[in-house]
PQR file of N, CA, C, O and H, with PARSE charges and radii, in Angstrom:
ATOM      1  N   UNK A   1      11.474 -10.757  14.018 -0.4000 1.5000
ATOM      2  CA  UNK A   1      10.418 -11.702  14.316 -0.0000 2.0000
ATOM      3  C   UNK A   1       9.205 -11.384  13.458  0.5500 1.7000
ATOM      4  O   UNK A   1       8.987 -10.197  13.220 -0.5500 1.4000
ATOM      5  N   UNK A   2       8.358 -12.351  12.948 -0.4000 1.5000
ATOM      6  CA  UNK A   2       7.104 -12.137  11.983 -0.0000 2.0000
ATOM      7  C   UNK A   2       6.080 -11.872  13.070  0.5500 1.7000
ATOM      8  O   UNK A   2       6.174 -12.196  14.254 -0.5500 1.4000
ATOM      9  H   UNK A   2       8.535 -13.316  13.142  0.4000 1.0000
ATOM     10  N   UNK A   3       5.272 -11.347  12.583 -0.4000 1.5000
ATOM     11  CA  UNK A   3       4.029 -11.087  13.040 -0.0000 2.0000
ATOM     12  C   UNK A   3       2.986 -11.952  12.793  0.5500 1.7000
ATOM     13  O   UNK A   3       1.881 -11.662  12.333 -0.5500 1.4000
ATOM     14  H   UNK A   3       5.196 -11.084  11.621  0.4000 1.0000
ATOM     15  N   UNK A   4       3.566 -13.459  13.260 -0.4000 1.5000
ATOM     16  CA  UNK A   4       2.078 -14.710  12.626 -0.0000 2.0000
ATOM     17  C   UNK A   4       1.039 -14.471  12.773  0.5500 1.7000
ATOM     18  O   UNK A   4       0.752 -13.975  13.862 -0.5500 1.4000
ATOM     19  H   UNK A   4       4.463 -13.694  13.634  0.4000 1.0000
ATOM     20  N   UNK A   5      -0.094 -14.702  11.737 -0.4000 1.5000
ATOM     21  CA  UNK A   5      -1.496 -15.145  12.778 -0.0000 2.0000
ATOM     22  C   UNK A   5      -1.715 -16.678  12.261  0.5500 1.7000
ATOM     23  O   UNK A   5      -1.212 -17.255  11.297 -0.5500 1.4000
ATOM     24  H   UNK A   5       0.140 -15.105  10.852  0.4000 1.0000
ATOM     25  N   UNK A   6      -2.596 -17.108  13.193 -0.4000 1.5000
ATOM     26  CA  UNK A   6      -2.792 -18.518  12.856 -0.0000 2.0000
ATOM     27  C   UNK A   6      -3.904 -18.726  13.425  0.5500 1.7000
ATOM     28  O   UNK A   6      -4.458 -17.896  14.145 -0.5500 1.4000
ATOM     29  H   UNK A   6      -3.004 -16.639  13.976  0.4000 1.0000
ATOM     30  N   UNK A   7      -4.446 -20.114  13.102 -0.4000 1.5000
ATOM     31  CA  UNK A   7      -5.591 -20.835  13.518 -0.0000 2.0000
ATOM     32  C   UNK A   7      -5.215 -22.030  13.757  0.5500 1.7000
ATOM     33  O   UNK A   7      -4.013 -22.273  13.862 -0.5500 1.4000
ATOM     34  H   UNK A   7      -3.996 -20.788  12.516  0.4000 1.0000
ATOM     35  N   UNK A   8      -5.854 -22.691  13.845 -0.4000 1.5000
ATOM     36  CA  UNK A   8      -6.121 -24.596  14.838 -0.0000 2.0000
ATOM     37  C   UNK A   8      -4.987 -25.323  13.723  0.5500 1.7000
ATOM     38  O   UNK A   8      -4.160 -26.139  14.127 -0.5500 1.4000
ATOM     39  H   UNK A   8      -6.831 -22.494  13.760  0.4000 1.0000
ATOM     40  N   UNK A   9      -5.088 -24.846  12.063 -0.4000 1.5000
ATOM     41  CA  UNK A   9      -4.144 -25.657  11.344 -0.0000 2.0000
ATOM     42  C   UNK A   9      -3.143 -25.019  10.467  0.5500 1.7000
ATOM     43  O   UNK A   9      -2.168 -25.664  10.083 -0.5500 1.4000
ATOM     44  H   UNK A   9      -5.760 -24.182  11.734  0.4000 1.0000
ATOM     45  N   UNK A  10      -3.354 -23.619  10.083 -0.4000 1.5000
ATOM     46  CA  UNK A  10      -2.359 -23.007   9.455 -0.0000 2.0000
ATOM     47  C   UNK A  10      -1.745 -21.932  10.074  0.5500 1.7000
ATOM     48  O   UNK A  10      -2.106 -21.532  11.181 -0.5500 1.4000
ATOM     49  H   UNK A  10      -4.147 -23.095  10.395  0.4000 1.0000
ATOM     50  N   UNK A  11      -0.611 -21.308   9.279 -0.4000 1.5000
ATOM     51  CA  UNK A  11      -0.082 -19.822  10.075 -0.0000 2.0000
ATOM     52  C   UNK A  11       0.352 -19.200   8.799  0.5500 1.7000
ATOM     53  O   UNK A  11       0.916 -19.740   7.847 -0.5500 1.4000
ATOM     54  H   UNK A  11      -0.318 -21.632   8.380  0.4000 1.0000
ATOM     55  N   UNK A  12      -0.041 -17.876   8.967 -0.4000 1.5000
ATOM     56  CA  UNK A  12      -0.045 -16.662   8.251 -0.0000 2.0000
ATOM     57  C   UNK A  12       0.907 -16.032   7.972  0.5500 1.7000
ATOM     58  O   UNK A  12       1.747 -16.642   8.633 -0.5500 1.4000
ATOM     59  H   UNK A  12      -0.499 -17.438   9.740  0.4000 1.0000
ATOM     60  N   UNK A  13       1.513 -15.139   7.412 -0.4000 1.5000
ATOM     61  CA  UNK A  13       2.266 -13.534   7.361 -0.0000 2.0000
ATOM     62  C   UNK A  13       2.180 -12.729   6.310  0.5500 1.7000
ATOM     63  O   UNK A  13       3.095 -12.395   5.557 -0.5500 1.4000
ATOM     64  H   UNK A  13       0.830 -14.643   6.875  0.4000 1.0000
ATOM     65  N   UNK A  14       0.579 -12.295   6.259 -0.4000 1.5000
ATOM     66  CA  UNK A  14       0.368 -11.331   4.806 -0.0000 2.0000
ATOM     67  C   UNK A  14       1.010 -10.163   4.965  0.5500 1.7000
ATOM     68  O   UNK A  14       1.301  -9.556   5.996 -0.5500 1.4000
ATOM     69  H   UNK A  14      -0.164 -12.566   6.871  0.4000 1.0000
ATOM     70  N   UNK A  15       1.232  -9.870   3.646 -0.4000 1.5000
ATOM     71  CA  UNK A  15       2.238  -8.893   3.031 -0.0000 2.0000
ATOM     72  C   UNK A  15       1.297  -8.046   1.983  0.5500 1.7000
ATOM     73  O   UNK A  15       0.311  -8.643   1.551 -0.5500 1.4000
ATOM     74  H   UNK A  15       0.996 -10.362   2.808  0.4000 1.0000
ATOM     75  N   UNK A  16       1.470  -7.034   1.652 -0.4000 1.5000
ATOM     76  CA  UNK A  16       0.715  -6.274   0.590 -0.0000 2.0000
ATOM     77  C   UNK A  16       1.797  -5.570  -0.283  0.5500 1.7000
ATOM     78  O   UNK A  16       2.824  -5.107   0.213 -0.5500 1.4000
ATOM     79  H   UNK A  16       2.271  -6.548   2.003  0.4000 1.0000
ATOM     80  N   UNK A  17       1.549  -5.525  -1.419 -0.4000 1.5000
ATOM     81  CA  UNK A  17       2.380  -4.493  -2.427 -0.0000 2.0000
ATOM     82  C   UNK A  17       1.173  -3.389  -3.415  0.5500 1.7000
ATOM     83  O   UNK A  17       0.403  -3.728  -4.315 -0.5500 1.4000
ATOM     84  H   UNK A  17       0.715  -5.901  -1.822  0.4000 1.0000
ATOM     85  N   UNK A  18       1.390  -2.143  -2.865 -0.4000 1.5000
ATOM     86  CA  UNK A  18       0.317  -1.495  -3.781 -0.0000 2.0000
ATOM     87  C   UNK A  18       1.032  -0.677  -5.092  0.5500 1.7000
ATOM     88  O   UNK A  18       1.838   0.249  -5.007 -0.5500 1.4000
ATOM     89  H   UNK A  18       2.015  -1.868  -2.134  0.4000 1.0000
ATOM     90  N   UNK A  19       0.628  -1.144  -6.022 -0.4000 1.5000
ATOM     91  CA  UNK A  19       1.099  -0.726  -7.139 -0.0000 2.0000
ATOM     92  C   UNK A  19      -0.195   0.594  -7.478  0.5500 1.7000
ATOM     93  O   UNK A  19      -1.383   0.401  -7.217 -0.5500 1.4000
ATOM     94  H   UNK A  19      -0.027  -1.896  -6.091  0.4000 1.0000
ATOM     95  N   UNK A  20       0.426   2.125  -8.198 -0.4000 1.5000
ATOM     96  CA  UNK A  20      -0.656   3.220  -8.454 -0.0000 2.0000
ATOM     97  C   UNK A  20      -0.516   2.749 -10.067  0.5500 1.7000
ATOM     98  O   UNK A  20       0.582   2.394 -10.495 -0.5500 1.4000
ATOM     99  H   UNK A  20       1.390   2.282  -8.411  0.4000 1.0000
ATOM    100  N   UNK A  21      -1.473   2.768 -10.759 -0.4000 1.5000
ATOM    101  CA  UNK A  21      -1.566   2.623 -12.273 -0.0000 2.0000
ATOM    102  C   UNK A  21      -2.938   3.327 -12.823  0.5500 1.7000
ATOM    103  O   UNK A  21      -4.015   2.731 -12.804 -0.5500 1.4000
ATOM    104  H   UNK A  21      -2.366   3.057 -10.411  0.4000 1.0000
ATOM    105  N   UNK A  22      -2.771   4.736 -13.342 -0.4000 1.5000
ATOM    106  CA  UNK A  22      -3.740   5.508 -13.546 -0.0000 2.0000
ATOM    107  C   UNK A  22      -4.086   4.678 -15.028  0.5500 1.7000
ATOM    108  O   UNK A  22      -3.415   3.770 -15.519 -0.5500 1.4000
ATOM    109  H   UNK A  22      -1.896   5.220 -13.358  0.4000 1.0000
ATOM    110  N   UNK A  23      -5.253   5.244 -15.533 -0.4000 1.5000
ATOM    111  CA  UNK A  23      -5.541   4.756 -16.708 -0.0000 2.0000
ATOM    112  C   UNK A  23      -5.498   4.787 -17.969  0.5500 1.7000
ATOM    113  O   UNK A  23      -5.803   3.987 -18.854 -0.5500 1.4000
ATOM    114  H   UNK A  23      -5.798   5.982 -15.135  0.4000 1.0000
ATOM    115  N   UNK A  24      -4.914   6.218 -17.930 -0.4000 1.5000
ATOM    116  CA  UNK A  24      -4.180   6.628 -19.450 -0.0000 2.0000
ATOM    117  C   UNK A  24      -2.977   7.545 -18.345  0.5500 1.7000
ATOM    118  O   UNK A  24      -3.111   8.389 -17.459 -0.5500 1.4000
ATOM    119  H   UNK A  24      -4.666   6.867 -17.211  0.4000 1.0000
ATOM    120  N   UNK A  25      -1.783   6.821 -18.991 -0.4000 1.5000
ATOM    121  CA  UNK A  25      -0.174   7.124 -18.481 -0.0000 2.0000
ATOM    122  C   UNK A  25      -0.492   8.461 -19.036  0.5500 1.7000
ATOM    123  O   UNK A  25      -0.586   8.296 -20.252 -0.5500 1.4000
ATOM    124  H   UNK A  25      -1.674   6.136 -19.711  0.4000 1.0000
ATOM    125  N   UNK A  26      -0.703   9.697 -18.741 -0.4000 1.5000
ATOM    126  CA  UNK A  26      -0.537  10.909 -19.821 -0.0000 2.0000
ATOM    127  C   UNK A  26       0.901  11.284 -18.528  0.5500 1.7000
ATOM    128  O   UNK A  26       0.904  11.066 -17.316 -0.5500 1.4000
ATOM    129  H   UNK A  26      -0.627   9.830 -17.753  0.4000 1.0000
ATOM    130  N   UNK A  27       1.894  11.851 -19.337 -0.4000 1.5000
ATOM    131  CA  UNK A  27       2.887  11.875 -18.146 -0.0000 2.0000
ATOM    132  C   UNK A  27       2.374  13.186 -17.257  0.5500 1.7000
ATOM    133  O   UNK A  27       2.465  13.139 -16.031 -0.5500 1.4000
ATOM    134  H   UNK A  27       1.892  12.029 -20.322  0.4000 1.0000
ATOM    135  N   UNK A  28       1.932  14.141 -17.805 -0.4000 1.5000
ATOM    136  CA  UNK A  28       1.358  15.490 -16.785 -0.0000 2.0000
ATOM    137  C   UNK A  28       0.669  15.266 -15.901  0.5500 1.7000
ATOM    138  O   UNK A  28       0.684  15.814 -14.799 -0.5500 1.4000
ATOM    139  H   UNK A  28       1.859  14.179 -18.801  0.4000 1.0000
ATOM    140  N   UNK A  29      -0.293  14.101 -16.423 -0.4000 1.5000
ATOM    141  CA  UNK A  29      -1.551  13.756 -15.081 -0.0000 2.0000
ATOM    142  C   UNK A  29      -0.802  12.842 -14.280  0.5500 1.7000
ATOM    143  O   UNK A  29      -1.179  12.616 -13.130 -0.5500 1.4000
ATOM    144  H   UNK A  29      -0.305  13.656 -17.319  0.4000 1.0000
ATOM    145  N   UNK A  30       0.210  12.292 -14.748 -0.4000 1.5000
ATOM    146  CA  UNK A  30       0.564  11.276 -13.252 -0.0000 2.0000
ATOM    147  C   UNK A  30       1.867  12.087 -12.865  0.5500 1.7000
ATOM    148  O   UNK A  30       2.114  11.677 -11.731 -0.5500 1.4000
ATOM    149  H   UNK A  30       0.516  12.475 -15.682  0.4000 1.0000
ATOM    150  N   UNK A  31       2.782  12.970 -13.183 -0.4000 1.5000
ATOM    151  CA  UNK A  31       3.407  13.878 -12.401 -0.0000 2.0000
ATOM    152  C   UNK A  31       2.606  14.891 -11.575  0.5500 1.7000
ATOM    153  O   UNK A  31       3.117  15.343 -10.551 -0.5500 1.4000
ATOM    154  H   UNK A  31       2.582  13.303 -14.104  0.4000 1.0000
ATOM    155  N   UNK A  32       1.468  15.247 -11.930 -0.4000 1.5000
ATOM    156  CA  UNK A  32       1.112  15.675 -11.549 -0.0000 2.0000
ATOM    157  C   UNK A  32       0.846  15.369 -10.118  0.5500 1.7000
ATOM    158  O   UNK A  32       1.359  16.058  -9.237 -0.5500 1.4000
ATOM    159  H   UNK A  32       1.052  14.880 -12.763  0.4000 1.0000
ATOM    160  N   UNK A  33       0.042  14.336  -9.841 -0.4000 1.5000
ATOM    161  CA  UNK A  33      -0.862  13.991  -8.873 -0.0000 2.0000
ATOM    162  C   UNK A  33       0.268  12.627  -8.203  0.5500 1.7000
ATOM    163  O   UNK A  33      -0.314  11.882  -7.414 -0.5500 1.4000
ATOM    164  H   UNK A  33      -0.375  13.776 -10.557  0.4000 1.0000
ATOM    165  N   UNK A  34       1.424  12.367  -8.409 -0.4000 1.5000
ATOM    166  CA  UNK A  34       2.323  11.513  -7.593 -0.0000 2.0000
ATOM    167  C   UNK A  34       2.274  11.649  -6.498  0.5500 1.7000
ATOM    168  O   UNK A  34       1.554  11.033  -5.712 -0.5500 1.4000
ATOM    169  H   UNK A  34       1.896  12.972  -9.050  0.4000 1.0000
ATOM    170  N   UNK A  35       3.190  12.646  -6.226 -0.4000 1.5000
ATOM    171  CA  UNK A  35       3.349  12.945  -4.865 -0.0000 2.0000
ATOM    172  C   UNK A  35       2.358  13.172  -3.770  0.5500 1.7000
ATOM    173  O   UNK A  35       2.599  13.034  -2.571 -0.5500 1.4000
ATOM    174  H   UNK A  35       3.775  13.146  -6.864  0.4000 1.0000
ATOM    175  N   UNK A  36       0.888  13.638  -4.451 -0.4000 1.5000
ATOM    176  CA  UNK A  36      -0.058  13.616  -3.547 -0.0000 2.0000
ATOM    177  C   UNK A  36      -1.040  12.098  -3.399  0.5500 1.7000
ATOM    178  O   UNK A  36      -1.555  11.746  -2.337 -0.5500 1.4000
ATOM    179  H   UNK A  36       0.692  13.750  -5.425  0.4000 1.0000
ATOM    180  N   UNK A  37      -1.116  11.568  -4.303 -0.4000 1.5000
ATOM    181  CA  UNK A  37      -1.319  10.155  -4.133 -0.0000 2.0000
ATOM    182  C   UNK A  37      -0.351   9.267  -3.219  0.5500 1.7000
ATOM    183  O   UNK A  37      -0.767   8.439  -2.408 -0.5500 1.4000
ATOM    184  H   UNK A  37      -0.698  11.854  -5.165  0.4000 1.0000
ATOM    185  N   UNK A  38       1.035   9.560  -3.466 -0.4000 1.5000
ATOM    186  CA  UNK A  38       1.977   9.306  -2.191 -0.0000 2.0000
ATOM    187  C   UNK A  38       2.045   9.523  -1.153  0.5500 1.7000
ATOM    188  O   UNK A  38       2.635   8.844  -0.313 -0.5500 1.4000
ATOM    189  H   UNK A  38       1.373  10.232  -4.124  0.4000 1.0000
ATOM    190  N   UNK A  39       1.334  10.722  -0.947 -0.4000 1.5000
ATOM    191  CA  UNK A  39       1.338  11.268   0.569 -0.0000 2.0000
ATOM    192  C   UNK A  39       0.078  10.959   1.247  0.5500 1.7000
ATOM    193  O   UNK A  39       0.152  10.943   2.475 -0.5500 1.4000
ATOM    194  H   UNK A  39       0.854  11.273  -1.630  0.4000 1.0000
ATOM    195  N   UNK A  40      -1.188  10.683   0.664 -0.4000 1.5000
ATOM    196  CA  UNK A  40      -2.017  10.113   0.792 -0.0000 2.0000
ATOM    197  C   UNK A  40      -2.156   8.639   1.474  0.5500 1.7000
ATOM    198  O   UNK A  40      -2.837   8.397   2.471 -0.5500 1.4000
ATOM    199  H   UNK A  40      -1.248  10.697  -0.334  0.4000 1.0000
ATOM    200  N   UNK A  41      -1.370   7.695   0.733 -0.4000 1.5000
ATOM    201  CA  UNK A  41      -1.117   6.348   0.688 -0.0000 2.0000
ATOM    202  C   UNK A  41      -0.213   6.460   2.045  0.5500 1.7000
ATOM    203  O   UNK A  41      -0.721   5.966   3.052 -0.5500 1.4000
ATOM    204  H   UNK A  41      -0.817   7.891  -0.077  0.4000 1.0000
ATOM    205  N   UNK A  42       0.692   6.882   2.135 -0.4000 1.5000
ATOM    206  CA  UNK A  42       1.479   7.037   3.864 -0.0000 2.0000
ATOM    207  C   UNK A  42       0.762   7.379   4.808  0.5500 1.7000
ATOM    208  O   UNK A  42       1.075   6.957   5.921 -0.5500 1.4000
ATOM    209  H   UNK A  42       1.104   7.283   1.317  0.4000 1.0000
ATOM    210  N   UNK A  43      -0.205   8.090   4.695 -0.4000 1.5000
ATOM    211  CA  UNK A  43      -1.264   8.924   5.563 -0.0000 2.0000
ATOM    212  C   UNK A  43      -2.004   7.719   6.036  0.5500 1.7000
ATOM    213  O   UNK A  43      -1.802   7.345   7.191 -0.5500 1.4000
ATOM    214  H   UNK A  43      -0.459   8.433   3.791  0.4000 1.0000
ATOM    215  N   UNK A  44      -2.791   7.104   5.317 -0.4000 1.5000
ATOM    216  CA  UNK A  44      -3.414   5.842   5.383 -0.0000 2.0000
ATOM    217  C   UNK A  44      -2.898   4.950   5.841  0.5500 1.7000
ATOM    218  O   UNK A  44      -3.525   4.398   6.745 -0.5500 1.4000
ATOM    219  H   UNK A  44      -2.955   7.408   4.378  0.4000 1.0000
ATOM    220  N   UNK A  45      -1.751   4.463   5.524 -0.4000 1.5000
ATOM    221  CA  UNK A  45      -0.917   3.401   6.035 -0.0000 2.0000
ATOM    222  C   UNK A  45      -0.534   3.625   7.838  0.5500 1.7000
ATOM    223  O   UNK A  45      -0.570   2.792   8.743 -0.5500 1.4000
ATOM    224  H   UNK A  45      -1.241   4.912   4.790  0.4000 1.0000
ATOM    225  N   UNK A  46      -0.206   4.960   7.863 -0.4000 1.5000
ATOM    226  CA  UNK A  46       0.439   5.324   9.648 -0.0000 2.0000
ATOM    227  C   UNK A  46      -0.981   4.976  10.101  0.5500 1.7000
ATOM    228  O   UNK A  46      -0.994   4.217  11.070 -0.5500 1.4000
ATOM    229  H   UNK A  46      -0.177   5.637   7.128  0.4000 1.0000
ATOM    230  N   UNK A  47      -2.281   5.378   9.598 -0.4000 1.5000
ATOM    231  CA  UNK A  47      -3.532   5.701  10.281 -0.0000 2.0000
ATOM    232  C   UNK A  47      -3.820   4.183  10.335  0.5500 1.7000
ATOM    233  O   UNK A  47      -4.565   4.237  11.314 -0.5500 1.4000
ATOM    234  H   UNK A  47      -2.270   5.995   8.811  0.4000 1.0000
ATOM    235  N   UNK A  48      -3.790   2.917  10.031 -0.4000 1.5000
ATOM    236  CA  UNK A  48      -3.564   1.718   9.687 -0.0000 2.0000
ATOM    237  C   UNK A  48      -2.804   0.683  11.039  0.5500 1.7000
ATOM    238  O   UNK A  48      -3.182  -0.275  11.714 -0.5500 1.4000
ATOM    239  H   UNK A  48      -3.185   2.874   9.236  0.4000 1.0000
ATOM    240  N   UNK A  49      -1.616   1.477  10.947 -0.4000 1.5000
ATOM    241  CA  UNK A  49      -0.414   1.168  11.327 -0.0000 2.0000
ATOM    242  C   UNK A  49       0.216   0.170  10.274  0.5500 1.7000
ATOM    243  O   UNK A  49       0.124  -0.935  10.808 -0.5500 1.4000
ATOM    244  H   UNK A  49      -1.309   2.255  10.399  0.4000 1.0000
ATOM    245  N   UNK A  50       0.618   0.074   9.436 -0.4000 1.5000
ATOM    246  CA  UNK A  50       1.087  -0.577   8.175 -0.0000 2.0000
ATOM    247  C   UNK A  50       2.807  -0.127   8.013  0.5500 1.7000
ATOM    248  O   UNK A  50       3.076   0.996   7.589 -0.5500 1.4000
ATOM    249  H   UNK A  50       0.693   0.971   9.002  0.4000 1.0000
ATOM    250  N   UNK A  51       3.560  -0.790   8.268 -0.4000 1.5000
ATOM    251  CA  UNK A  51       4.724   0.114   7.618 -0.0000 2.0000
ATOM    252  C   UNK A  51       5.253   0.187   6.176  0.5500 1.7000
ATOM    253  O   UNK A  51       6.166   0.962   5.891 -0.5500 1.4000
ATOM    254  H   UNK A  51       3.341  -1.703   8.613  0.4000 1.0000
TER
END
């Protein structure tokens, strides 16, 4: 089942996609810091409730 919201004339079901895109790809700085930007982003999301 969706989770609608609606008003008097339309109905809803936003969705989000977060894409990470650092600003220079250097591969060390974004291996680096993945997994903690990942774990971050889940952290936020439970604290949210977002699945």
């Amino acid at each position: 089942m969706h989770d609608w919201t609606s008003l008097s004339h339309v109905q809803w079901d936003c969705k989000y996609h977060v894409v990470f895109v650092p600003k220079y790809r250097e591969k060390k700085l974004y291996g680096k810091f993945r997994s903690r930007v990942g774990e971050i982003l889940r952290d936020l999301c439970c604290q949210r409730g977002v699945e």
